[in-house]
Residue, then its C-alpha position, 0 to 999 in steps of 0.5 A: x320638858x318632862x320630869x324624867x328629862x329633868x332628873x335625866x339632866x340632873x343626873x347628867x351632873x353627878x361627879x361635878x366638883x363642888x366649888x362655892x358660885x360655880x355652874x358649869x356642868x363637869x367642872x364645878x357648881x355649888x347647889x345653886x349652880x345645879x339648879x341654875x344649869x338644869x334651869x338654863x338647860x330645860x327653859x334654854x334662858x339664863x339666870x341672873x344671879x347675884x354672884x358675890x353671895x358669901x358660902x356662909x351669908x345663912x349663918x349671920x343674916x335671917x333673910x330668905x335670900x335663897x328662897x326669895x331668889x327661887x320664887x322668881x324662876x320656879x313656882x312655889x308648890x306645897x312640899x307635899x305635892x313634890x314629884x320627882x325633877x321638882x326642886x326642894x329647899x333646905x335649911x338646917x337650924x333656926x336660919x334660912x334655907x340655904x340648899x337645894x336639890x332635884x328630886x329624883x325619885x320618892x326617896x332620892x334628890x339630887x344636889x351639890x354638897x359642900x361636905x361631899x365635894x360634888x353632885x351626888x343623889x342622896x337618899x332622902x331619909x329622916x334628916x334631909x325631910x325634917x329640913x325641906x323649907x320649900x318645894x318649886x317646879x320648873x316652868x312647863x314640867x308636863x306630867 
């Protein structure tokens, strides 16, 4: 799978309803979701997940849930080398990270959002780069 293959298939996404667990492409996914369907999508393996996750867990526990379950999939890379179809981690605050997105481009990711209701690419500007925690990468991205 290339890069542009993988933002190709992100891109795919965009519209689809934001709703808390969902991965089903065109109907509803949370950020999760997205990164999950692109993953099953790319390696043609599906995902265990733990699905009774609360929309709020990174509020009152300082686990690195998020983070802890995307090392099981995706290789860890620094967030420096990220590249457009790699997957980037947020957090917000003193918590956890608790969102994730696709970059698309150098400025630009793609990822579901609570606050907006559905996948969207989102300009990667000043607020989202000073919350990336992380960045993974597929398994088998060729340049």
């Amino acid at each position: 799978m290339t890069r542009g293959e993988i933002v190709e298939e992100a891109r795919s996404w965009i519209g689809t309803r934001w709703v808390h667990q969902a991965c089903l492409k065109n109907v509803a996914a949370d950020c999760v979701g997205l990164i999950r369907g692109v993953y099953e999508r790319i390696t043609g393996q599906a995902v265990k997940v733990v699905i009774d996750y609360p929309a709020t867990w990174h509020l009152f526990k300082a686990e690195e849930r998020l983070y802890n379950e995307v090392k099981n999939y995706l290789a860890e890379i620094p967030v420096e080398e990220a590249r457009p179809g790699d997957v980037l981690l947020f957090g917000f605050g003193k918590g956890p990270a608790h969102h994730a997105g696709i970059l698309a481009t150098s400025h630009t990711f793609i990822h579901s959002w609570a606050d907006v209701g559905k996948v969207s690419e989102t300009r990667l500007d000043e607020f989202w780069t000073k919350n990336i925690r992380a960045a993974f990468r597929y398994p088998g991205v060729l340049d």
